[in-house]
C-alpha positions in Angstrom: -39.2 -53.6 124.7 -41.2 -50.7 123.8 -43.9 -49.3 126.7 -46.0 -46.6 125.9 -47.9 -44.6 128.8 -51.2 -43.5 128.2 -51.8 -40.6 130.4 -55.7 -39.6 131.4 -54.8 -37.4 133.5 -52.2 -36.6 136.2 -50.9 -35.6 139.6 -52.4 -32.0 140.6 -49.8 -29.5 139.6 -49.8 -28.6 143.8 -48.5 -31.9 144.5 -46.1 -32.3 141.2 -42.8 -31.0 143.3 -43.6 -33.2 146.3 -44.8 -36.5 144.6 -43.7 -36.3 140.7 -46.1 -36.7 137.9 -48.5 -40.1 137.2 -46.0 -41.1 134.6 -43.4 -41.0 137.6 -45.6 -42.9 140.1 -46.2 -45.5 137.6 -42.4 -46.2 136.4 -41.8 -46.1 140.1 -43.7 -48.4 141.2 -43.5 -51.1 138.6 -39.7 -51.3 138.9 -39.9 -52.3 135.2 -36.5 -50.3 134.9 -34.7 -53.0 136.9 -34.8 -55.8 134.3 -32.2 -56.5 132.3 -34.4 -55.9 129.3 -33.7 -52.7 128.1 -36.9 -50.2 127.6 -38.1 -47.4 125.5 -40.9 -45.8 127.5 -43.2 -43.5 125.4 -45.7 -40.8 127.6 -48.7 -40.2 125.6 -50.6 -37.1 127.5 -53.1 -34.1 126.8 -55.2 -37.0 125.3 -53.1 -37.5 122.4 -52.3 -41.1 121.1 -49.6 -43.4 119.2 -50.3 -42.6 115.2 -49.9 -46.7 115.3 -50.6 -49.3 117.5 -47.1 -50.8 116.4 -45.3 -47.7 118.0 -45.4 -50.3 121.5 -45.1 -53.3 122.4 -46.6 -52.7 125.6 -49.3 -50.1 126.6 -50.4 -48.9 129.9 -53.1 -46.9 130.7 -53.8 -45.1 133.7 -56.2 -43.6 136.0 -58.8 -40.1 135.7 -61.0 -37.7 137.3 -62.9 -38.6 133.9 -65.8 -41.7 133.7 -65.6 -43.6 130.5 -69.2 -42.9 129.9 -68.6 -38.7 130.2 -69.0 -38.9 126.1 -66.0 -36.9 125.5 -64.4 -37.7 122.2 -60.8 -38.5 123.2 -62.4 -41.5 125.7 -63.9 -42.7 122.3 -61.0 -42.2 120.1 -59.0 -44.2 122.8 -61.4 -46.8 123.0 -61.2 -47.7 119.6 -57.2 -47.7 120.0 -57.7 -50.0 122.8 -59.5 -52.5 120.1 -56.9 -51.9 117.5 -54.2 -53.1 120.1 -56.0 -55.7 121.0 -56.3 -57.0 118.0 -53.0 -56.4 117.2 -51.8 -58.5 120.4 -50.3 -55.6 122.0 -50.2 -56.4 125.8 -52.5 -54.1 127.5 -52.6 -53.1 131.1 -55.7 -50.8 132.8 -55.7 -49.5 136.2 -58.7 -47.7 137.5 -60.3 -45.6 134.3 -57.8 -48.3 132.4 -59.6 -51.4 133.8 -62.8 -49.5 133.1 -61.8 -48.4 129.7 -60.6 -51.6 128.4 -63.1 -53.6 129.5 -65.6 -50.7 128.1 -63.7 -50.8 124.6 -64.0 -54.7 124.5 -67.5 -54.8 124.7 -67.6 -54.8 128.5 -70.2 -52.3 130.5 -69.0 -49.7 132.7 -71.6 -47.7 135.5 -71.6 -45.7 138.2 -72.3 -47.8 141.1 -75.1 -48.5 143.3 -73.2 -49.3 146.3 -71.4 -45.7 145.9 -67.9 -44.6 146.5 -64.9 -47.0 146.5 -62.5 -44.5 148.5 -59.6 -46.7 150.5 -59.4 -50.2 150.7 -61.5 -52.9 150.9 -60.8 -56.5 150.6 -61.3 -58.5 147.5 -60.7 -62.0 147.3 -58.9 -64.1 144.5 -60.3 -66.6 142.5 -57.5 -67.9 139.9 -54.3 -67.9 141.0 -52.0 -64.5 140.1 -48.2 -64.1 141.3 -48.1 -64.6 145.0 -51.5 -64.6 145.3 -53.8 -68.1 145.7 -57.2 -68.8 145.1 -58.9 -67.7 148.2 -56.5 -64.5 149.6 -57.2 -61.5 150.0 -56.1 -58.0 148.7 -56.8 -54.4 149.6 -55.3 -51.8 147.2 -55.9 -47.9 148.0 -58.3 -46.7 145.7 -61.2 -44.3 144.8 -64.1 -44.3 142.3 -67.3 -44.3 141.7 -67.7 -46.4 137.9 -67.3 -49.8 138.2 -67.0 -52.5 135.5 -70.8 -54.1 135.7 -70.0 -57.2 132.7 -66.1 -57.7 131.7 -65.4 -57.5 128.5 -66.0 -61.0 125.9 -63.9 -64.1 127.7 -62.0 -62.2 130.4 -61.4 -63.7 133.8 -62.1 -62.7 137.0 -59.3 -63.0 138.6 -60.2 -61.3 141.7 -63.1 -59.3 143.1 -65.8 -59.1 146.3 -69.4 -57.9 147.1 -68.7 -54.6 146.9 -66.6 -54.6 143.6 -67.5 -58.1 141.7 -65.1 -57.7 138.7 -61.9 -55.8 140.5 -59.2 -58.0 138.9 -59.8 -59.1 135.2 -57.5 -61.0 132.4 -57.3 -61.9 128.8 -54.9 -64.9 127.8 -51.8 -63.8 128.8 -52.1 -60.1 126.9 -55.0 -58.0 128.8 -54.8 -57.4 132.7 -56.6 -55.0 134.6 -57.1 -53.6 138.0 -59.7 -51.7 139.8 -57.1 -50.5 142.9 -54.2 -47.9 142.6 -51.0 -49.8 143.2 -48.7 -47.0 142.5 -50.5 -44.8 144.7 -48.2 -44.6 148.0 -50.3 -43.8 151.7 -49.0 -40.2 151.7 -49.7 -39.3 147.8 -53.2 -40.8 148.3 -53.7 -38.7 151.4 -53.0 -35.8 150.4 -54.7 -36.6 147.3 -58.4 -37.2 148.8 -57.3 -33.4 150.7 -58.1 -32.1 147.1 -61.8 -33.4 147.3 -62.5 -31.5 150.2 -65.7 -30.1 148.2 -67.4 -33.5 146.6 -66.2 -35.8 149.6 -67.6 -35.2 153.3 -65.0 -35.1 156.4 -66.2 -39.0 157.9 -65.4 -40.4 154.0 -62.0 -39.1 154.2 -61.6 -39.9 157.6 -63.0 -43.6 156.5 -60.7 -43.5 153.1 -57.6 -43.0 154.9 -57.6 -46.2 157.7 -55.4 -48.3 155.7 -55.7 -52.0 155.6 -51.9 -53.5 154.8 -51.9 -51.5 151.5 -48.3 -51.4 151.2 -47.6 -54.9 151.5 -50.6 -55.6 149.2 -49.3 -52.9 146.6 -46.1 -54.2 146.5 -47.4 -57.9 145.6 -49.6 -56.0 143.0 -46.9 -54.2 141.3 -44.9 -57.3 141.0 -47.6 -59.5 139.4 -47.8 -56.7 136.4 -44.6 -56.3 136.4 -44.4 -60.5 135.6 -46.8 -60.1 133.3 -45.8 -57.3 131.3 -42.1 -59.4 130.6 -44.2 -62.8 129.9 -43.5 -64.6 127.1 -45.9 -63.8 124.2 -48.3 -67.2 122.8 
């Protein structure tokens, strides 16, 4: 299997040494390496893209300090990429600008929220079943934006979502999946992470960011859920 990572930005180069790059975080957490299944992973950075969809099977696209709407002419030259894998059943998975971005490229809307700041975790509650978790549970990823996806994208799920955040989990079939929260974002990366935004966040949102709300047990459910769905059988 082929898995191409689609890199929209990446760890601050002060924090590189300590914490590795995104690309690092990501592998890490997904454990993909420990199927039997062996892997080609491809890194796709400095906004620069496959010359083919067909390059993957598998594409996986991460998180940014940028906003889908920003009009910047890499976001729209990797939206349309997005609809070119998805047309050409590529499995695609978004997390944070990802879940935006895909759900933006589909025909989805993306906006900078009303309610503000998503910065730590809050719950959101399931309502189709996914991995471990049941209709009904709840989850609390870390995470931190301010875009949120307003309409999903054409007949996605909701798979899970809250008040706050209506559309935090979605789904295609068995080929899209998407999430709002950072699962491969560890307590101490995320801390010292939200100590970069010292100028655009105040000292009581950090403060608030950083109470942590059974995160780890939570990202470790998450991780395996994608992980599941990235080895599913293709229909």
């Amino acid at each position: 299997m082929k898995i191409g990572i689609i890199l929209c930005g990446d760890v601050p180069t002060n924090l590189l040494e300590e914490f590795g790059s995104y690309s690092d975080c990501l592998q890490k957490a997904l454990a993909l390496n420990l199927h039997e299944r062996p892997l080609e992973w491809n890194m796709y950075q400095n906004h620069q893209l496959p010359d083919t969809v067909d390059r993957c099977d598998v594409y996986i696209i991460g998180g940014s300090p940028f906003g889908v709407n920003d009009g910047l002419e890499w976001i729209d030259e990797l939206a349309w990429f997005v609809r070119d894998a998805f047309h050409a059943r590529k499995r695609l998975i978004g997390i944070c600008f990802g879940h935006q971005l895909i759900n933006h490229a589909l025909g989805g809307k993306v906006e900078k929220s009303a309610r503000g700041w998503g910065l730590g975790t809050y719950d959101v509650f399931f309502k189709q079943d996914l991995g471990e978790m049941k209709v009904g549970q709840t989850m609390a990823l870390l995470a931190i934006h301010q875009d949120q996806v307003i309409k999903p994208a054409k007949n996605f799920d909701i798979v899970a979502g809250s008040d706050f955040c209506p559309h935090y989990i979605t789904k295609y079939q068995n080929q899209v999946l998407t999430v709002q929260g950072h699962p491969e974002f560890n307590y101490s990366f995320f801390e010292a992470l939200l100590n970069q935004r010292k100028d655009s966040l105040s000292e009581d949102e950090i403060k608030q960011a950083l109470i942590d709300n059974n995160s780890q047990e939570h990202r470790s459910i998450c991780n395996k859920f994608l992980n599941k769905f990235i080895f599913s059988p293709n229909t």
